[in-house]
C-alpha positions as a Python dict, from the first residue, in 0.01 Angstrom:
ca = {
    (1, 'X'): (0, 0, 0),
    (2, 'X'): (39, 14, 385),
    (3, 'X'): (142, 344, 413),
    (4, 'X'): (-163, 450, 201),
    (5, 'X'): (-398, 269, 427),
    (6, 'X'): (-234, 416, 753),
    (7, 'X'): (-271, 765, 559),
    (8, 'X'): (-613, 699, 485),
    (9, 'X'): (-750, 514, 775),
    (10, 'X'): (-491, 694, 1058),
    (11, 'X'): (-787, 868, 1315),
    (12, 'X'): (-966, 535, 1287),
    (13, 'X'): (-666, 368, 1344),
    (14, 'X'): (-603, 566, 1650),
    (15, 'X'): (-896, 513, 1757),
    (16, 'X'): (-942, 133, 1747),
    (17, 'X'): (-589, 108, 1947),
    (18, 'X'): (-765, 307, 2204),
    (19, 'X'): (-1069, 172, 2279),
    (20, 'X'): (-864, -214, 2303),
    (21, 'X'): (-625, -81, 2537),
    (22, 'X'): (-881, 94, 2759),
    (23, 'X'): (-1069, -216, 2732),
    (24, 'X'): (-796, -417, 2847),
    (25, 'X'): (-618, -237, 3102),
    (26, 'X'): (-942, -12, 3219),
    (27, 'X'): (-688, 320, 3259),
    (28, 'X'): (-862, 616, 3232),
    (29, 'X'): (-528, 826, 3179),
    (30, 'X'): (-409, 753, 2825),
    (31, 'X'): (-25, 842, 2970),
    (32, 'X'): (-41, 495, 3121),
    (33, 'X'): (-134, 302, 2788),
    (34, 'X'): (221, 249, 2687),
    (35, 'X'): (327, 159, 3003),
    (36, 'X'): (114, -71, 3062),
    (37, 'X'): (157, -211, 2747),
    (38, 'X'): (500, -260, 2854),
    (39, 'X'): (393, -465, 3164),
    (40, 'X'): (165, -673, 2967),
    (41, 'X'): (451, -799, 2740),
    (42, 'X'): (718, -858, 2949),
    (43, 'X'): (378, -1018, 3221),
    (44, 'X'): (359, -1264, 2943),
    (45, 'X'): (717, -1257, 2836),
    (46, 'X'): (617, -1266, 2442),
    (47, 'X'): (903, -1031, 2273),
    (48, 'X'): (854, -977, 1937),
    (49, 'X'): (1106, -1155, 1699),
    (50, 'X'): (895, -1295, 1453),
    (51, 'X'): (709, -1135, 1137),
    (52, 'X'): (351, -1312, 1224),
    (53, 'X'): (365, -1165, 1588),
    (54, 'X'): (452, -775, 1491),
    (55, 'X'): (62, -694, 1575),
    (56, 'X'): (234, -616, 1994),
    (57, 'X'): (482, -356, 1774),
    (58, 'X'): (213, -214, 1566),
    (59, 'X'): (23, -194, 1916),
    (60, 'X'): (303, -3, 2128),
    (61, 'X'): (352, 200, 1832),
    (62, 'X'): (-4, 297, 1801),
    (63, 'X'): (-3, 383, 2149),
    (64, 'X'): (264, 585, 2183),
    (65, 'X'): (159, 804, 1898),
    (66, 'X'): (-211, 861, 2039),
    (67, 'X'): (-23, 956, 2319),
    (68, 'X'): (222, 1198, 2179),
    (69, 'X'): (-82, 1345, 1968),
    (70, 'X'): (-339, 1380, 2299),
    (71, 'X'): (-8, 1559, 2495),
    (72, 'X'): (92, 1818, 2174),
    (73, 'X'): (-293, 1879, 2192),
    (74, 'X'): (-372, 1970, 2574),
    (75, 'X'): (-575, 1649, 2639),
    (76, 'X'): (-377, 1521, 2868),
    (77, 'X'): (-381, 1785, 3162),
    (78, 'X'): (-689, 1559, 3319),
    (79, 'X'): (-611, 1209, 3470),
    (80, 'X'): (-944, 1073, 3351),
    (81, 'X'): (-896, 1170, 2973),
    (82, 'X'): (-980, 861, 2795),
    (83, 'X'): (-1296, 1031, 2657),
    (84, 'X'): (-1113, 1361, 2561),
    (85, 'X'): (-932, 1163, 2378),
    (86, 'X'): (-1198, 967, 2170),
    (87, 'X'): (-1396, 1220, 2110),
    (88, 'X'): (-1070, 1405, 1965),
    (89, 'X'): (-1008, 1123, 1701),
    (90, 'X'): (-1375, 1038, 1655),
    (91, 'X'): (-1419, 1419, 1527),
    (92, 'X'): (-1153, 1367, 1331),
    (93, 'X'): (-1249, 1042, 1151),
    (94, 'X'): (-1530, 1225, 1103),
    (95, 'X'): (-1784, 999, 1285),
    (96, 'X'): (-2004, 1102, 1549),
    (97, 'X'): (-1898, 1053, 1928),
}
């Protein structure tokens, strides 16, 4: 069931991970998302150990694959790529940017 909806759903999933850490943390350069992901958890010191708290795992996770996805695809070779990389996952969804 979950691994349909990730199938299904996976730009727009991509996608909504983006625009809330860009929101949050206001970095231009997705390459710093993880990171400072990483400083916001260990900031607030709330590790992960229980089921009804994985959405910070599903979060890094997210993150890191965006990431990994914008590198393989030449969108990260500009600091200020945030909007490369949107528009890159917003054609895909197929929505308009």
């Amino acid at each position: 069931m979950a691994f349909d909806y990730i199938e299904n759903h996976f730009d727009k999933l991509m996608l909504y991970f983006l625009d809330k850490n860009h929101e949050d943390f206001h970095e231009e350069d997705v390459m710093w998302h993880p990171g400072r992901i990483i400083e916001w958890i260990n900031e607030r010191n709330t590790r992960v150990n229980r089921k009804e708290d994985s959405y910070v795992i599903y979060r890094y996770f997210s993150t890191v694959v965006y990431v990994v996805i914008a590198y393989a695809n030449g969108l990260t070779r500009e600091t200020n790529n945030y909007e490369a990389v949107r528009v890159f996952f917003t054609e895909r969804a197929g929505m308009t940017p």
